[in-house]
C-alpha positions in Angstrom: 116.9 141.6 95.7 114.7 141.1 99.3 111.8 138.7 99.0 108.8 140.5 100.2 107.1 137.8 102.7 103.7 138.4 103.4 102.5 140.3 107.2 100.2 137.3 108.0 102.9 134.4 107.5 104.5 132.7 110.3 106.7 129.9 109.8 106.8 127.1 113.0 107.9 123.7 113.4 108.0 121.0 115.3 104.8 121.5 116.6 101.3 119.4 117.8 98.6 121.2 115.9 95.0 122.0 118.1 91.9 122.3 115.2 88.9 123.0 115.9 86.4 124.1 113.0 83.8 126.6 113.7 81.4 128.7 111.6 82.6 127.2 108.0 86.2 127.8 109.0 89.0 125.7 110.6 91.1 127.4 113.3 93.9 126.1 114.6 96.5 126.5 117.2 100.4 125.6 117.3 101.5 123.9 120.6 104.6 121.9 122.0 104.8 118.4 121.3 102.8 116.2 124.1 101.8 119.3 126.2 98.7 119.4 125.0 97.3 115.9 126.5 99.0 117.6 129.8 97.1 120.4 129.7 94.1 118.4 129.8 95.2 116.5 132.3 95.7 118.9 134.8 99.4 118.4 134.6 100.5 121.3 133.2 98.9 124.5 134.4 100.8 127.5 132.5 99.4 128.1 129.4 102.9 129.8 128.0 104.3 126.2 128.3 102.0 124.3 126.0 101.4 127.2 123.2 104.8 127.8 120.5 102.7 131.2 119.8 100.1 132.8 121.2 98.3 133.8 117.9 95.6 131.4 116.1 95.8 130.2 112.7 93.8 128.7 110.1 96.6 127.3 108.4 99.7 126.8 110.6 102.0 124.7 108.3 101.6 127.9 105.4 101.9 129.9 108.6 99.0 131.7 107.7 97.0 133.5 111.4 93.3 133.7 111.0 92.0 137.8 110.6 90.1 139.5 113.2 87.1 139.3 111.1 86.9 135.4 111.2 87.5 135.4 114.6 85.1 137.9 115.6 82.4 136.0 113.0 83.2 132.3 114.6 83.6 133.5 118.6 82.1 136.5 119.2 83.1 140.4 118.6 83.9 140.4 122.3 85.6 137.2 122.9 89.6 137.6 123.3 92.3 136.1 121.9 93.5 134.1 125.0 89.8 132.9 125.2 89.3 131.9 121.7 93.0 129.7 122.2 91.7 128.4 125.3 88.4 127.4 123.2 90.6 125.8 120.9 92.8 124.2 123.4 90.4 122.2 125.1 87.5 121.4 122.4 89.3 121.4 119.7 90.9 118.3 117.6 94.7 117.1 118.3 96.4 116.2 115.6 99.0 113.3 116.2 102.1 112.5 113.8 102.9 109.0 113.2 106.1 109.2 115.3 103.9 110.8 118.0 101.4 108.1 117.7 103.5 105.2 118.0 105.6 106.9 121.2 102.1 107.6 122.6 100.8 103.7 122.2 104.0 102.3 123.3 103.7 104.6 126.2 100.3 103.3 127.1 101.4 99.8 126.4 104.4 99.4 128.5 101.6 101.2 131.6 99.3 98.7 130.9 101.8 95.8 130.8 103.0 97.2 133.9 100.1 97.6 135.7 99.4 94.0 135.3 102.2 92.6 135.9 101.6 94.2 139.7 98.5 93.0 139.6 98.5 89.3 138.6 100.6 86.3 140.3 101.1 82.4 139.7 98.3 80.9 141.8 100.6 78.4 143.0 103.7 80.3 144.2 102.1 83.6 144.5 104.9 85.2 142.6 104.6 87.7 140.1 105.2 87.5 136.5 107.7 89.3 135.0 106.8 92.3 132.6 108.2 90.3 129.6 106.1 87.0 130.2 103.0 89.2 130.9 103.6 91.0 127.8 104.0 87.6 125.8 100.5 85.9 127.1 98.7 89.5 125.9 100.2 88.4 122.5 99.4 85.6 122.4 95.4 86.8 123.2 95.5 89.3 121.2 96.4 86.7 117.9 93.9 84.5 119.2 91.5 88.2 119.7 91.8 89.4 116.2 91.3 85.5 114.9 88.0 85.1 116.8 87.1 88.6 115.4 87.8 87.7 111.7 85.9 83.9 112.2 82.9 86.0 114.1 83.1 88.4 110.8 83.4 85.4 108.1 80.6 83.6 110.0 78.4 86.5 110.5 74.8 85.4 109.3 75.0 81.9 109.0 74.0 78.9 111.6 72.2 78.8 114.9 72.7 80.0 117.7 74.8 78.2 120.1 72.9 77.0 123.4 73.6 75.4 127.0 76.8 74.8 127.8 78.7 75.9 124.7 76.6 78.8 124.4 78.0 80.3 127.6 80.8 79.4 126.9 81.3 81.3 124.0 79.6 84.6 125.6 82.3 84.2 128.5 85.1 84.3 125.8 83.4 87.2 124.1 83.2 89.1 127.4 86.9 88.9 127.8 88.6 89.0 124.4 91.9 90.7 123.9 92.8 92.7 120.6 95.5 94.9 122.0 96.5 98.2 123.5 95.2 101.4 122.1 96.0 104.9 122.4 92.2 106.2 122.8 91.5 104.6 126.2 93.5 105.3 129.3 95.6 102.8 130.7 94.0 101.5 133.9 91.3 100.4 132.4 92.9 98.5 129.6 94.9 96.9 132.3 91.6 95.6 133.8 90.6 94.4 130.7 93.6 92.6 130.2 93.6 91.1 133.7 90.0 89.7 132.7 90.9 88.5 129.6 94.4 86.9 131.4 92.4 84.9 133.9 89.0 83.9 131.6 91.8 82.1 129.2 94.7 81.1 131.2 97.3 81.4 128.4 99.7 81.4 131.3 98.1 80.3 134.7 97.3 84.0 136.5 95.5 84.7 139.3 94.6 88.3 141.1 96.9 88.8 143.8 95.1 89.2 147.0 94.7 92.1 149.0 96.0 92.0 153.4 93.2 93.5 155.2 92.8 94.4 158.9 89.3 94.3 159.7 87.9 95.7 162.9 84.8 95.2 164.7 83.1 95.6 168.3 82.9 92.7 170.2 79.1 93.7 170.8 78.0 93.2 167.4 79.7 90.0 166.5 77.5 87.6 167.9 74.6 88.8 166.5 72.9 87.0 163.6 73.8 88.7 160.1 71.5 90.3 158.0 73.2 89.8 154.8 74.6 86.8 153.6 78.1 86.4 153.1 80.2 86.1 149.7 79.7 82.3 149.1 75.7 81.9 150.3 74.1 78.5 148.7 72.8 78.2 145.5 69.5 76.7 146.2 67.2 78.0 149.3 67.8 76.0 151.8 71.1 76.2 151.8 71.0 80.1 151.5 68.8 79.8 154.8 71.2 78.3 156.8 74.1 80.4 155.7 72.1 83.2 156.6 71.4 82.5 160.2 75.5 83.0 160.8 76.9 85.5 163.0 78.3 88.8 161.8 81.9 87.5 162.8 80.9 84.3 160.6 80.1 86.4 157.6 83.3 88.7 158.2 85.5 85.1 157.8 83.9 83.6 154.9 85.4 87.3 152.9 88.8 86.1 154.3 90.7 83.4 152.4 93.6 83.5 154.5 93.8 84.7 158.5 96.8 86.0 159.4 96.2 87.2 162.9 92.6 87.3 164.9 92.6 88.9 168.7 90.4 91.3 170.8 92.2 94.1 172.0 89.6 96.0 174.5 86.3 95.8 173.5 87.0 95.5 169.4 87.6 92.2 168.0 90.7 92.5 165.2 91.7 90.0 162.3 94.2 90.4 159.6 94.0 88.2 156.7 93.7 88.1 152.7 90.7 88.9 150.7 90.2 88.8 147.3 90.2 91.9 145.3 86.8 91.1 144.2 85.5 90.7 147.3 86.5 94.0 149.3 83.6 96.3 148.0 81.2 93.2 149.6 83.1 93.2 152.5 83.1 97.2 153.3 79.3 97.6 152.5 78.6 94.2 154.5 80.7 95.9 157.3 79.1 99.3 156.9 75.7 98.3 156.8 76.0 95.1 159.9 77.7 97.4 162.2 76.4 100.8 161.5 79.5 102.2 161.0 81.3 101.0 164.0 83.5 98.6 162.0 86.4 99.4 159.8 88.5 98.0 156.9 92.0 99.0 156.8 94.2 97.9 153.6 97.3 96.9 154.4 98.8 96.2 151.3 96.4 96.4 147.7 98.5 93.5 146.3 100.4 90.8 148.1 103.0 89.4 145.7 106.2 87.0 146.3 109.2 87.8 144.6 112.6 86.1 144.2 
């Protein structure tokens, strides 16, 4: 004897559900697994490639597609289908399995670990870490993280306030504590914060690795006396003063840790060299603004690394 399945039922697996809920219902959409972060990315463009069906649902694991009449209620009489899933698509909620979760975070994890690792070398060789010791010290300040966390939680309340010395201390270790890598947050800027928190607490000594700039300039300009001051001006006054009667081509040097190559080809003066990443914004708005645009900063190279 046939079973008699009802009209409405569709029965899909393997799937990354899209919910949004709207006018006292919940719609949602069936998609293919990990599509739907591409989507709104930009990666993926065609809509047929990140939908499993092009029908919305308000259950789909019952398999049960939402009737006309809730649509029309929640979206509009006039809105159509394809806009209603695009609605959906974009706004709506993504719901993750575990097994999706945990590839996501590893995925995000081994970026972020990567990143840094590019990023950070031993101050005294230059060389870069490998992804396995990088991935270590973030361990290691991410149990020390969640420690300070639980001891700031258990302590909540009770004492003074630290002040001077060990009071600043303690707000540059807040600044730049590590708890781990997370799936909300994209990875470049968890790398950042893990570089931060690398080099406030030198589990393993880190530096950044410097960037090779080729700075350009007219020979016109660089005898005249700078406006600004340069990256390392004088604490107190009078020492400020006198850093700031230097030439523009005095400034441009005290950016550069390291020359490389200085000559004047024509009427532009030319110097290679390596700058700290921390310093290049300084040094392209000192440029910019000394020499009215007639300068230039070239990057050569955004990390400068030794490896065996």
């Amino acid at each position: 004897m046939p079973i008699n399945q009802p009209s409405n039922q569709i029965k899909l697996t393997n799937v990354s559900l899209v919910r949004l809920k709207k006018a006292k219902k919940r719609f949602e959409i069936a998609c293919y697994k990990n599509k739907v972060l591409e989507w709104r990315s930009g990666i993926e463009t065609d809509l047929d490639n990140v939908l499993q069906i092009n029908s919305v649902f308000l259950n789909v694991s019952k398999g049960q597609t939402a009737p006309s009449a809730d649509l029309a209620k929640a979206f509009g009489a006039k809105t159509s289908v394809n806009d209603i899933i695009l609605e959906i698509l974009n706004k709506g909620e993504l719901q993750v399995g575990e097994k999706e979760r945990h590839a996501q975070l590893e995925r995000v994890h081994n970026e972020v670990v990567s990143i840094v690792a590019s990023k950070l070398v031993d101050p005294k060789t230059k060389r870069v870490y490998t992804t396995g010791m990088i991935d270590k010290a973030l361990d290691m300040l991410s149990s020390q993280g969640s420690q300070a966390q639980q001891e700031k939680s258990a302590g909540s309340g009770a004492g003074t306030p630290a002040t001077g010395e060990e009071g600043e201390a303690k707000l540059k270790t807040k600044e730049h504590i590590w708890t781990g890598v997370v799936a909300t947050k994209s990875a470049k800027s968890q790398a950042l914060e893990a570089m931060k928190a690398l080099i406030a607490h030198q589990p393993i000594p880190v530096a950044r690795a410097r960037m090779r700039l080729r700075i350009t300039c007219p020979t016109s300009i660089l005898k005249q006396a700078a406006r600004t001051a340069g990256p390392k001006a004088g604490v107190d006054a009078e020492d400020g003063e006198e850093k700031a009667k230097g030439t523009v081509k005095d400034r441009i040097l005290s950016f550069i840790e390291q020359i490389e190559t200085q000559d004047v080809v024509g009427s532009e003066w030319e110097v290679t060299g390596f700058v700290e990443p921390g310093a290049f914004k300084g040094l392209g708005d000192f440029i910019g603004g000394e020499t009215k645009g007639q300068g230039r900063v070239e990057v050569l190279d955004m990390a400068v690394t030794h490896e065996d």
